[in-house]
DOVODO-731859 format. One line per 8 residues: their letters; for each residue x, y, z of C-alpha. Coordinates in nm, 2 decimals. Example, Ala and Ser with C-alpha at 12.3 -4.5 7.8 and 13.67 -1.06 7.14 Angstrom:
as> 1.23:-0.45:0.78  1.37:-0.11:0.71
This chain:
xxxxxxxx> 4.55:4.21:9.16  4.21:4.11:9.29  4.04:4.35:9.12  4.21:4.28:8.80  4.12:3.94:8.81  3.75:4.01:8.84  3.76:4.26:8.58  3.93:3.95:8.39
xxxxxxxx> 3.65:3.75:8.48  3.35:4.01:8.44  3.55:4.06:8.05  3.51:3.71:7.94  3.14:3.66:8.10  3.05:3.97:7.88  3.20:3.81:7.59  3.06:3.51:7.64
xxxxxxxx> 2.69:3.68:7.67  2.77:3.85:7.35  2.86:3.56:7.17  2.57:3.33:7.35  2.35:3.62:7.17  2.50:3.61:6.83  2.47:3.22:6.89  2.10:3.21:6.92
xxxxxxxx> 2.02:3.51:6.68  2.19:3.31:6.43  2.00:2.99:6.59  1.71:3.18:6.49  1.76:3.28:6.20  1.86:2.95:6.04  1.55:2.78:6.21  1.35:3.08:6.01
xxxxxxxx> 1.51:2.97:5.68  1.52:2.61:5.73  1.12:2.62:5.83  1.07:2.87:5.50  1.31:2.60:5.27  1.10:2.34:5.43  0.80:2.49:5.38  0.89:2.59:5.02
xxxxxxxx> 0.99:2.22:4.95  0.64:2.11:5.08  0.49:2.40:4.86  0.72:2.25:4.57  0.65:1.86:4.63  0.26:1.99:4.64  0.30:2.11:4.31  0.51:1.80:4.19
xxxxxxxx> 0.16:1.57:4.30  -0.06:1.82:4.18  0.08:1.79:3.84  0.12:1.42:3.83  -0.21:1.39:3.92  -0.34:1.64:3.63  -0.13:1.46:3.36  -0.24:1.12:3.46
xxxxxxxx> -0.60:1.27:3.41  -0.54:1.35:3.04  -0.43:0.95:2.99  -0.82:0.86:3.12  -0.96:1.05:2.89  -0.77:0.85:2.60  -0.59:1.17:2.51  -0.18:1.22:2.56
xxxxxxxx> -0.02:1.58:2.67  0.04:1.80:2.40  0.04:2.18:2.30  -0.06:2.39:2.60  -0.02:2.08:2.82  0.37:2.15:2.84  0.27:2.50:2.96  0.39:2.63:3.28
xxxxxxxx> 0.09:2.67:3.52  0.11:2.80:3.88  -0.16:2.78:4.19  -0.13:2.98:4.54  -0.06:2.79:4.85  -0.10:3.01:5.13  0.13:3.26:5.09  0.33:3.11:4.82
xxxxxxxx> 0.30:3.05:4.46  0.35:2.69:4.34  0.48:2.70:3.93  0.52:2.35:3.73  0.57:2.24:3.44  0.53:1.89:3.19  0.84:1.82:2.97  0.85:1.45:2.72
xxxxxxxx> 1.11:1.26:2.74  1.24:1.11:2.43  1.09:0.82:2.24  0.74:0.80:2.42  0.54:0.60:2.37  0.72:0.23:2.42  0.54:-0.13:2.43  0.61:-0.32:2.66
xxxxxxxx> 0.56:-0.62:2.87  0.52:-0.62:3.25  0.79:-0.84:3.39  0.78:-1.18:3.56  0.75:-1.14:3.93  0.57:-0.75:3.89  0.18:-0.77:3.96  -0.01:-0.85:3.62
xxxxxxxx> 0.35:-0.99:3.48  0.29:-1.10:3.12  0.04:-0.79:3.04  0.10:-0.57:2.73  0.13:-0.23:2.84  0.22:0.11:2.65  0.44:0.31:2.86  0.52:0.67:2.90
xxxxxxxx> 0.76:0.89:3.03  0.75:1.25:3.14  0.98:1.48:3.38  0.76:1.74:3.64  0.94:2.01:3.74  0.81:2.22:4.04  0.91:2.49:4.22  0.75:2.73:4.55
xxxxxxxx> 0.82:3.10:4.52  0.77:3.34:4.83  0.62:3.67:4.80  0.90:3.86:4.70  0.92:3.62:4.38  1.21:3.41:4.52  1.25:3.03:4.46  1.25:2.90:4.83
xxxxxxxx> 1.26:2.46:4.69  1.27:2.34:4.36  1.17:1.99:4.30  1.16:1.75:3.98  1.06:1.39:3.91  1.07:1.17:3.62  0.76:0.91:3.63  0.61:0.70:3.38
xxxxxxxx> 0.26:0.63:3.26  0.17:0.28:3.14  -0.20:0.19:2.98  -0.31:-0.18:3.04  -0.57:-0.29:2.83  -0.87:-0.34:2.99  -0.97:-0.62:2.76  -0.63:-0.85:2.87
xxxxxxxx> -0.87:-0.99:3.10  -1.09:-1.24:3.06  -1.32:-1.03:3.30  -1.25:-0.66:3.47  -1.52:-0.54:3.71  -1.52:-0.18:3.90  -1.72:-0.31:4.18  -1.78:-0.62:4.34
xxxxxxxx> -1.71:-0.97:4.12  -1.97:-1.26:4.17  -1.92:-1.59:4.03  -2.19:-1.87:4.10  -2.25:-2.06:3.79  -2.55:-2.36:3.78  -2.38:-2.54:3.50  -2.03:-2.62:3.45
xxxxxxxx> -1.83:-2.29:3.41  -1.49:-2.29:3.26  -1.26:-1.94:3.26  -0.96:-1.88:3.08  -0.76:-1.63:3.17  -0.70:-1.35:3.41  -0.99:-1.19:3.67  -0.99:-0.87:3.82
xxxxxxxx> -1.22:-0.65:4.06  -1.20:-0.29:4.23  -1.40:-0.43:4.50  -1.49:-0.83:4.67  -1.50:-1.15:4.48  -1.69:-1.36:4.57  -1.65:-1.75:4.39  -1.91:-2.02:4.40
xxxxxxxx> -2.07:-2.29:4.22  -2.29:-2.56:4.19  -2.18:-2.90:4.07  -1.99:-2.99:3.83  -1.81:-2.69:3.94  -1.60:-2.35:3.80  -1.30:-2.39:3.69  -1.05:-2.07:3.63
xxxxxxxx> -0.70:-2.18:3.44  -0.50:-2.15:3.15  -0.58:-2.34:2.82  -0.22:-2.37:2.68  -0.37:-2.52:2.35  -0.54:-2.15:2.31  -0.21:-1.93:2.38  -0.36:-1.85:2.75
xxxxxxxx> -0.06:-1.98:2.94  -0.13:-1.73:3.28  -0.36:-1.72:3.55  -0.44:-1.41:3.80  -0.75:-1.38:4.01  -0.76:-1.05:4.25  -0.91:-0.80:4.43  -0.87:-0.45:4.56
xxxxxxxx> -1.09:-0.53:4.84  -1.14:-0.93:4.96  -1.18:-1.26:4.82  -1.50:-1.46:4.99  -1.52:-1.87:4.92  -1.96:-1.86:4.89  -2.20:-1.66:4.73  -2.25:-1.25:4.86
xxxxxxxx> -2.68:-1.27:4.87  -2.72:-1.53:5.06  -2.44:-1.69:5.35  -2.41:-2.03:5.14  -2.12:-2.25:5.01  -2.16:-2.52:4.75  -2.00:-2.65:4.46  -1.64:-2.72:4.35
xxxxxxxx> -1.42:-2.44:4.25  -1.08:-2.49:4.11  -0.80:-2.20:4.05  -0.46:-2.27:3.88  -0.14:-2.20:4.10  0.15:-2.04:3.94  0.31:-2.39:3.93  0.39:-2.68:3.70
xxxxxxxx> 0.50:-2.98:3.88  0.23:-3.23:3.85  0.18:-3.44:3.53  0.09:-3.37:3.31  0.32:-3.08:3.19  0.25:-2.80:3.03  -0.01:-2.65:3.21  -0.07:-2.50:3.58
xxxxxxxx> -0.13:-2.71:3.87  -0.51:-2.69:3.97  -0.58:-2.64:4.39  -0.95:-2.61:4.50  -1.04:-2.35:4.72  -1.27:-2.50:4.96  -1.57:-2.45:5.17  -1.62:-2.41:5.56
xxxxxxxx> -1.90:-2.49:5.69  -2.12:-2.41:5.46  -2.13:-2.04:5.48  -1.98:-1.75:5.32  -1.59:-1.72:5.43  -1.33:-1.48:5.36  -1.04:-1.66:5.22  -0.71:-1.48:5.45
xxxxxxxx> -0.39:-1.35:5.28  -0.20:-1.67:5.41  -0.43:-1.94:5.22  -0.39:-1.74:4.94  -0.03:-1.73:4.92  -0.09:-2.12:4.87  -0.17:-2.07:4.52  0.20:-1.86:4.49
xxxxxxxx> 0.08:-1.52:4.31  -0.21:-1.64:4.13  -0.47:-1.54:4.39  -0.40:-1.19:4.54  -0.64:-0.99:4.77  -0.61:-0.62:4.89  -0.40:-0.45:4.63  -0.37:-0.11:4.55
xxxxxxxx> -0.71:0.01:4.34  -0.65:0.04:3.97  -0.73:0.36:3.85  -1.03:0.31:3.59  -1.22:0.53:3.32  -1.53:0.62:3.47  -1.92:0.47:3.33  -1.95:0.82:3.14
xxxxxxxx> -1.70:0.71:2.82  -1.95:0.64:2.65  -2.20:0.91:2.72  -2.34:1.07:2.42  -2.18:1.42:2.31  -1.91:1.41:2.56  -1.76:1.04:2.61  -1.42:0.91:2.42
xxxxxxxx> -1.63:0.67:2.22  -1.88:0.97:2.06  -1.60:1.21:2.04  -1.35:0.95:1.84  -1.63:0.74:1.65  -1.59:0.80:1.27  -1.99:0.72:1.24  -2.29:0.87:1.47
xxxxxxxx> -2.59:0.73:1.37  -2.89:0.84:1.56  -3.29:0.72:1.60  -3.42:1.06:1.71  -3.74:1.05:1.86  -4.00:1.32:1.76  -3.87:1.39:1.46  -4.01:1.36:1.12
xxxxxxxx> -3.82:1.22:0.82  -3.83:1.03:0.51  -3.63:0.79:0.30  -3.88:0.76:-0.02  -4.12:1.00:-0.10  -4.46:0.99:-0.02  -4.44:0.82:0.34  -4.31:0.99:0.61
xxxxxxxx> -4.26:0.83:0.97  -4.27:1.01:1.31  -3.91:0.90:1.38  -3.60:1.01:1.19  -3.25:0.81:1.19  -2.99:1.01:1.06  -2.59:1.09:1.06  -2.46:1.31:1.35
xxxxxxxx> -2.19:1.53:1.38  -2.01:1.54:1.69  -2.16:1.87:1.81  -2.45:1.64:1.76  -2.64:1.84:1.51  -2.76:1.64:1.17  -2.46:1.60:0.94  -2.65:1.66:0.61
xxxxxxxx> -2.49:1.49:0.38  -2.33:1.17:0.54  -2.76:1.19:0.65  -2.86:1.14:0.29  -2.59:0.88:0.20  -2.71:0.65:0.48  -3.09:0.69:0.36  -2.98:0.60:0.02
xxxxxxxx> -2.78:0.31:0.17  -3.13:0.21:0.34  -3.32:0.23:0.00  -3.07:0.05:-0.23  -3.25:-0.27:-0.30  -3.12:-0.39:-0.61  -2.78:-0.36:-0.40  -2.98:-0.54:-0.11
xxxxxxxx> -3.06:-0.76:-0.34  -2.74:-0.83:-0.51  -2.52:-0.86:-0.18  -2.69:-0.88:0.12  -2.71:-1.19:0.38  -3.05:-1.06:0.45  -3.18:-0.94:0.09  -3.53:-0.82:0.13
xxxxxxxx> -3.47:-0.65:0.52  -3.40:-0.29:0.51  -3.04:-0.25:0.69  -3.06:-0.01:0.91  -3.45:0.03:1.07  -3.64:0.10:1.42  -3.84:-0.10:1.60  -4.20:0.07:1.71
xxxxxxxx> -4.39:0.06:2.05  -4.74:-0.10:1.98  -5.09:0.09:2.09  -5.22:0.03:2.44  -5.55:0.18:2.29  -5.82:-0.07:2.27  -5.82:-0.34:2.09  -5.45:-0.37:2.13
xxxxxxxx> -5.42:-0.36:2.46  -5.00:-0.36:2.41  -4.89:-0.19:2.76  -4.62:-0.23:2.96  -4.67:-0.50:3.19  -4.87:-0.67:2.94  -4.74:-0.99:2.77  -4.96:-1.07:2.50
xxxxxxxx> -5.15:-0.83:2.31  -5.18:-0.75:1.91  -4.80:-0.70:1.83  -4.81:-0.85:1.48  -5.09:-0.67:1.42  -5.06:-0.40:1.15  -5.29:-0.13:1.29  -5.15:-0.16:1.59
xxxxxxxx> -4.88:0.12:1.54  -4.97:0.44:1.40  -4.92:0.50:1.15  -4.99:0.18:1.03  -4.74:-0.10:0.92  -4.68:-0.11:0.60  -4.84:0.25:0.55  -5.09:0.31:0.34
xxxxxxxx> -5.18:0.27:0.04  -4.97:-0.06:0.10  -5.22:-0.36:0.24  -5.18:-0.39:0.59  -5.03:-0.78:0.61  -4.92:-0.92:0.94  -4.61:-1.06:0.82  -4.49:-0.74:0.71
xxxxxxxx> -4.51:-0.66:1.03  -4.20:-0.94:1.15  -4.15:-1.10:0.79  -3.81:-1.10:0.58  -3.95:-0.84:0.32  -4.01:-0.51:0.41  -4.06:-0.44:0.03  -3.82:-0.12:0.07
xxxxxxxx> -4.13:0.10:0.03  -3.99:0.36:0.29  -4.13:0.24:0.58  -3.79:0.15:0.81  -3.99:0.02:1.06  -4.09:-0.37:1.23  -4.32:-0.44:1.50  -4.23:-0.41:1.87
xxxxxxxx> -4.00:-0.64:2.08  -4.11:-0.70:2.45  -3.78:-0.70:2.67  -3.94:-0.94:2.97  -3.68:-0.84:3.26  -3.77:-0.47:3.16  -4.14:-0.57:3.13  -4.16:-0.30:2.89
xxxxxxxx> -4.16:-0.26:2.51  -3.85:-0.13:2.34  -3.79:0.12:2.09  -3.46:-0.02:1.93  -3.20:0.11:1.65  -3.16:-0.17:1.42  -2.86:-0.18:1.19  -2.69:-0.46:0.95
xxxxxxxx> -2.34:-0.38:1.04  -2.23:-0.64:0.78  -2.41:-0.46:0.53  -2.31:-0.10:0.59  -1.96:-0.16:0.61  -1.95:-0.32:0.27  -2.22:-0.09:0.10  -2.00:0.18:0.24
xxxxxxxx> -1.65:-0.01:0.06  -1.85:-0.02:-0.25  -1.99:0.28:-0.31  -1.64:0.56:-0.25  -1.63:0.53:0.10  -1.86:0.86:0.24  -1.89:0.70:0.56  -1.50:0.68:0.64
xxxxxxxx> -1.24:0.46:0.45  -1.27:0.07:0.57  -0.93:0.09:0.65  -0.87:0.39:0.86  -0.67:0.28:1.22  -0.70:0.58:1.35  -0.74:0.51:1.77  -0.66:0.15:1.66
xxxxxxxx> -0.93:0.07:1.38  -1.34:0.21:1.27  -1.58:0.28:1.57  -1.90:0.31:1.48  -2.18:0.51:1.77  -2.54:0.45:1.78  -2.81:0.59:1.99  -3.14:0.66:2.08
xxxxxxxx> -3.22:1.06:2.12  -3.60:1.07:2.26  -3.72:1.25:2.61  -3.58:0.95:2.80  -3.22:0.93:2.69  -3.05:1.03:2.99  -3.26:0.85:3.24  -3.42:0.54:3.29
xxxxxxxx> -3.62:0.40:2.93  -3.72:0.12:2.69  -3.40:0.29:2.43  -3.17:0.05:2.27  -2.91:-0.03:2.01  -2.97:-0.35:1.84  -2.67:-0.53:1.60  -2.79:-0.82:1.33
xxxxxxxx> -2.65:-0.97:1.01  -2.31:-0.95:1.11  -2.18:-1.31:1.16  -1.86:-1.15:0.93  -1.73:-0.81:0.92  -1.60:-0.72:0.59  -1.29:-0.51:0.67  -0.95:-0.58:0.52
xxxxxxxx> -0.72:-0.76:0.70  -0.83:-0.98:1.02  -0.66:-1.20:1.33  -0.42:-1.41:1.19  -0.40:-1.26:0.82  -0.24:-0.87:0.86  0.00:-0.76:1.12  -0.23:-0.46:1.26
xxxxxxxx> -0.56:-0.56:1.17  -0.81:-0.26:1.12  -1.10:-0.37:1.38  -1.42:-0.22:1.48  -1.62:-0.08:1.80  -1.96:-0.03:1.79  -2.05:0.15:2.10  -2.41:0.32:2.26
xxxxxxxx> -2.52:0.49:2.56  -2.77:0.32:2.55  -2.83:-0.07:2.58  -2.72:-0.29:2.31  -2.85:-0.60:2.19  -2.68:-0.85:1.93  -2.86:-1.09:1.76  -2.71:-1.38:1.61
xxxxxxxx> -2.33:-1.48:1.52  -2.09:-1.18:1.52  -1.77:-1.18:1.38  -1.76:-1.58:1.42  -1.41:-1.62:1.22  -1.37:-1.91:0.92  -1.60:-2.14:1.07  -1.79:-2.22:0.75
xxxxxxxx> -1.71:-2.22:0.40  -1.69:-1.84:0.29  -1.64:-1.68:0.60  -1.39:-1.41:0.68  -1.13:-1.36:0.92  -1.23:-1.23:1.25  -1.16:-0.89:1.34  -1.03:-0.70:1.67
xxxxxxxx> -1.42:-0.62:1.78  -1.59:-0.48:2.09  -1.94:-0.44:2.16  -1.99:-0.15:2.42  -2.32:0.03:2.62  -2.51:0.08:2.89  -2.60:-0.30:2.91  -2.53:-0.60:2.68
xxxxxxxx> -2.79:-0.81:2.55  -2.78:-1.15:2.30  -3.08:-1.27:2.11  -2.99:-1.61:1.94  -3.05:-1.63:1.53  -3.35:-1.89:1.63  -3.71:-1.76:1.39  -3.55:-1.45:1.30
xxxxxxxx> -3.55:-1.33:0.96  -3.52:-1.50:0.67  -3.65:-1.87:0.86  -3.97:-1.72:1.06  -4.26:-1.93:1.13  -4.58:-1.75:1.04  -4.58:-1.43:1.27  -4.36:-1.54:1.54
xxxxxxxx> -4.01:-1.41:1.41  -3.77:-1.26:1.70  -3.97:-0.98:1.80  -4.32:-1.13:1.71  -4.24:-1.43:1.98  -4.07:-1.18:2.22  -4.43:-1.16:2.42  -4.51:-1.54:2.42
xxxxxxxx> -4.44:-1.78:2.75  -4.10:-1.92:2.78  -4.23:-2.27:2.80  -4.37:-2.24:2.43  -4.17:-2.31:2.12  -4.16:-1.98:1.96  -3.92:-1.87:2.27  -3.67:-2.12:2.19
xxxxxxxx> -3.29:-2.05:2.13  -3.00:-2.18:1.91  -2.64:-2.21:1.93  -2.45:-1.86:1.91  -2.07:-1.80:1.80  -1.94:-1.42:1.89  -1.63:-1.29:1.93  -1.58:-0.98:2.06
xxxxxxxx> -1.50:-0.80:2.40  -1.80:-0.69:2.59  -1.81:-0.39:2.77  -2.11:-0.28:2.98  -2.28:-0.21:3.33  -2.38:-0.51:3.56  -2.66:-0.43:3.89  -2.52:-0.48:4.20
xxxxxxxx> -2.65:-0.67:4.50  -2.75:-0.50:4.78  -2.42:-0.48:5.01  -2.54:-0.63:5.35  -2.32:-0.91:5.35  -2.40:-1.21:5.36  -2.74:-1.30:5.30  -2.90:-1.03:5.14
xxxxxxxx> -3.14:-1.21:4.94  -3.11:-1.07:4.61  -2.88:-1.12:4.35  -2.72:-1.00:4.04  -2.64:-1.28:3.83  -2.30:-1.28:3.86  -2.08:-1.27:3.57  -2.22:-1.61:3.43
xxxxxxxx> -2.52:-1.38:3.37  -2.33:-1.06:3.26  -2.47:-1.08:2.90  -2.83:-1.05:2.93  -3.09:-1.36:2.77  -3.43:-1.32:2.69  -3.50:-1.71:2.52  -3.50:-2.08:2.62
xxxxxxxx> -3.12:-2.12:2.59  -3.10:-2.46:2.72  -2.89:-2.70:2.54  -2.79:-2.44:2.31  -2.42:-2.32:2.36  -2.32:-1.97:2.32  -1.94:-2.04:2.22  -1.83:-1.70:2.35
xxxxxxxx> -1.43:-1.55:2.28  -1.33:-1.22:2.39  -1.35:-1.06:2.75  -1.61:-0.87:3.02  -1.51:-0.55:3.16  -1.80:-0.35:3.40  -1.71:0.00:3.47  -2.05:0.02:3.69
xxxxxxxx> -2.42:-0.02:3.71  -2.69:0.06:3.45  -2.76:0.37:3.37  -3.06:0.36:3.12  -3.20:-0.05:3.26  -3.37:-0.11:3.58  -3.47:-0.46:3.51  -3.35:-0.68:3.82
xxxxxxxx> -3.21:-1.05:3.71  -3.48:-1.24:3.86  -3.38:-1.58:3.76  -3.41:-1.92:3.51  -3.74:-2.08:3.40  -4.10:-2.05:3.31  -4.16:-1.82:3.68  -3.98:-1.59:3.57
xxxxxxxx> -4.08:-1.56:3.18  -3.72:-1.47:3.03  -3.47:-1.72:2.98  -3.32:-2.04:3.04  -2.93:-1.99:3.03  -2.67:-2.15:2.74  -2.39:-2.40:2.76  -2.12:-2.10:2.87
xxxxxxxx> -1.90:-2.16:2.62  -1.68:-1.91:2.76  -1.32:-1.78:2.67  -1.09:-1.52:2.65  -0.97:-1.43:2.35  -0.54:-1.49:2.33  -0.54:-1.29:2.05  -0.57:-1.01:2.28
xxxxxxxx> -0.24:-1.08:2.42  -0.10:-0.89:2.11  -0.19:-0.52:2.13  -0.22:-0.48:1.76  -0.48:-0.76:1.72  -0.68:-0.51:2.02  -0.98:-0.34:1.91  -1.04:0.02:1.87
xxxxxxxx> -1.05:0.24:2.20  -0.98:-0.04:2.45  -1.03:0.08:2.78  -0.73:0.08:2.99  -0.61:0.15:3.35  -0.34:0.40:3.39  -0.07:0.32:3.66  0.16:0.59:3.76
xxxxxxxx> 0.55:0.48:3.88  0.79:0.76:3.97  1.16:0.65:3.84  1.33:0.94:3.98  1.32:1.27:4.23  1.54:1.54:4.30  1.55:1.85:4.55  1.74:2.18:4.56
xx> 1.71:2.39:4.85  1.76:2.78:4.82
């Protein structure tokens, strides 16, 4: 019996071994496939990101998925291939407005929505994880602030700064004033009911160059209890001390979600959108006009300058034709004549570079020299057989004899002379209306209404030069329709890589008998400059006209200003100051200086409407701001006059190729295991 009961027992420890065994082979076995359906899933969620990421690409570059976007593609990951795939959901796209309590609540955005399918498949082909999500892609305009800067935001204004509206920066901002003080709220009597200041980064009370604190500044809370109604309660943010502070997450809270700090970074377009040949703006414009250095051409026979301006495809290559419409539209003066604000001024001209040779003397660095002199640009102004007369040089006329030149304009924060692409805006949208449209129909919306490109092609173009775009004669924009009059008003963009100038009122709206309605309008390019319409043509005063007084002393007469109206969004790179923080000396000018000035502005307002987006420095203009007043020799500032535009609450009354940032949300995710 003994031996029976430890055969009994040796019986059951065998079977116990055996199953242990099976136990942990099976252990082993399901760990194997659990790691490999793990690692599939990662494989498969890779590919999920990978292909978000891609698609959200295409809505930077102001295009949507289509065709061979919705193609299956595949990568290897390790030893696995990774396939996914883009599918549309019905009814894209949808408008929409972000909802109360949401970050940038109130904002008009245009929403998509797409499902990504993924899935990891080992290397005998089998599907180890599949996974899928259904996200959305939402554009928010860009110009639905009152200002949107990539890097860090400065506001110090001297005189009394008021801001309407919504402010926004990928990096610090930094708020300071001087008295009376800046001042950032609604203006419910102009439809801006909201007000939103933040950061990605931090939010400083003081100015960034230098570790001071001064002035009053005043944001809105997201509140309305104290009389009088019907607007946001005010609360100053104050100093400490008298030095730079950074204001902490808890005093902000005060002002209950109108002052946020350190949220996520908004994906942006980057500076090269409006790079020449390959940026949205060039690719999408319906008009290329090009200055192109070094290169011959004529508009009337028998003078023929060194410089030719001309229609360009967008392989940038000479469009013929549309080439030879825009010279006749140059040469038509009985047309001129007939309908143009500035009858006698060729519409579309260039501005030369004076001689340095002797008895000019005009090089850079050089602030007087013989500018209004004929002779002193070669080949002569007017050329010959045509007298040489110095106010032919800067004067209304320019007699139309084929010679689309004027004298040279002395940028002093460059300190160098510019060669600028002039054109009447005004005047080549209606010549264009009037004579069958070869340009492009005045009432195309096509990406949202006309966009007009203008450059400079020379040796410099892609580095730093003395190239520039320069707008005039365009206080009204003849295009049917307008803000306020048509449901989808058509709208225009006039974009550069290079930096533009406007002179005078643009696109003022009915402010005096026989204007027009505005229009959705931007004004984009490397930097943004404003002349006022002070002694420019007709109204000069012997020789000194805009550019003839450009090299004079600020302290003199000829350098004087006058009271500007534009509306239109601005777009355009900023410097930065140096980032030791604080007290590094130097400064940008801040976004009170964000347009450029080059005359005595003082006690001339520039009644401004519209909004100021920087995706980043300069490219093309190394100029540094180097401050107000006769020391410096380039400007006194305006009355800041400055507002954002409501109208831009409305995404139809937008203009053409706003710039957005994309935000991606996923709405749903799934898994299957194999």
């Amino acid at each position: 019996m003994a031996l029976i009961g430890v055969l009994i027992v040796i019986c059951l420890l065998m079977s116990l071994a055996v199953s242990l065994a099976f136990s942990v082979i099976a252990d082993t076995q399901l760990r194997g496939a659990l790691g490999r359906s793990l690692g599939g899933f990662y494989a498969a969620e890779a590919g999920l990101n990978h292909g978000i990421g891609e698609y959200k690409n295409i809505f930077l570059a102001y295009n949507v998925p289509s065709g061979a976007d919705f193609d299956q593609r595949s990568f290897a990951l390790g030893d696995r291939d990774v396939v996914y795939g883009l599918t549309p959901r019905a009814n894209n796209p949808q408008s929409v407005v972000i909802p109360s309590g949401e970050l940038f609540s109130g904002l008009n955005a245009i929403q998509y929505r797409y499902i990504v399918n993924s899935h990891a498949e080992n290397a005998l082909s089998e599907t180890e994880a599949s996974v899928g999500a259904e996200f959305l892609v939402g554009y928010i305009p860009l110009f639905q602030f009152v200002a949107f800067y990539t890097g860090d935001l400065e506001i110090a204004p001297g005189p009394l700064m008021n801001l309407n509206g919504r402010v926004h920066t990928n990096g610090n901002l930094y708020l300071n004033a001087n008295d009376p003080g800046l001042y950032i709220a609604d203006k419910p009597a102009a439809n801006v009911f909201t007000v939103q200041v933040s950061s990605a980064e931090d939010i400083y009370r003081g100015r960034k160059d230098t570790n001071t604190c001064t002035g009053n500044v005043t944001v809105d809370m997201l509140r309305d209890t104290v009389s009088p109604f019907g607007d946001l309660d005010p609360r100053s943010l104050p100093c400490s001390g008298g030095g730079t502070r950074l204001v902490p997450i808890s005093e902000l809270a005060q002002w209950q979600g109108s002052m946020v700090s350190r949220i996520d970074n908004i994906a942006v377009p980057e500076p090269d959108i409006i790079a020449k040949g390959s940026g949205a703006y060039w690719q999408h414009a319906d008009l290329r006009i090009v200055l192109v250095l070094g290169t011959s051409d004529s508009i009337a026979p028998g003078i023929t300058l060194p410089n030719a301006i001309e229609v360009q495809d967008v392989d940038g290559l000479r469009n013929t034709s549309k080439t030879t419409q825009l010279h006749a539209f140059m040469a038509d003066k009985p047309w001129n004549t007939a309908n143009s604000g500035y009858p006698g001024t060729v519409p579309i001209f260039y501005t030369d570079v004076p001689l340095s040779s002797s008895g000019c003397g005009c090089a850079n660095g050089t602030p007087t020299c013989g500018n209004a002199t004929a002779t002193c640009y070669s080949p002569r102004i007017p050329a010959p057989p045509l007298s040489a007369d110095a106010s032919r040089v800067y004067g209304g006329d320019m007699k139309f004899d084929g010679d689309y030149r004027r004298g040279g304009f002395y940028n002093q924060r460059e300190g160098k002379w510019m060669r600028l692409l002039d054109i009447n805006v005004a005047d080549l949208l209606l010549w264009n209306q009037q004579h069958g449209s070869p340009f492009f129909a005045n009432s195309d919306n096509t990406d949202g209404g006309l966009v007009i490109f203008a450059s400079v092609e020379g040796p410099s173009s892609n580095t730093t030069n003395n190239y520039g775009v320069r707008l005039f004669g365009s206080a009204n924009l003849p295009i049917p329709g307008g803000i306020g009059v048509s449901a989808d008003p058509t709208g225009l963009t006039v974009a550069s890589d290079q930096a533009m100038y406007v002179l005078g009122d643009y696109n003022r709206g009915p402010i005096s008998a026989g204007d027009l309605p505005r229009q959705p309008a931007s004004i984009i390019g490397d930097s943004v400059n404003i002349l006022s319409q002070r002694y420019w043509f007709p109204g000069c005063i012997g020789n000194y006209c805009r550019d003839g007084q450009s090299v004079r002393p600020l302290s003199e007469t000829w350098r004087d200003g006058a009271t500007t109206r534009i509306n239109a969004a601005f777009l355009g790179g900023v410097d930065t100051t140096p980032a030791s923080f604080p007290g590094s000396g130097a400064y940008n000018g801040g976004l009170e200086n964000y347009p450029r000035f080059h005359e005595d502005l003082a006690g001339f307002p520039l009644n401004y409407q519209g909004s100021f987006v920087s995706l980043g420095e300069p490219q093309h203009v190394r100029g540094a701001w180097c401050g107000t007043g006769n020391g410096c020799n380039i400007y006194n500032p305006p009355d800041r006059n400055w507002n954002y535009d409501p109208a831009f609450n409305d995404a139809a009354n937008l203009p053409p190729l706003t710039p957005r940032f994309v935000y991606v949300q996923q709405v749903l995710f799934t898994e299957d295991f194999k």
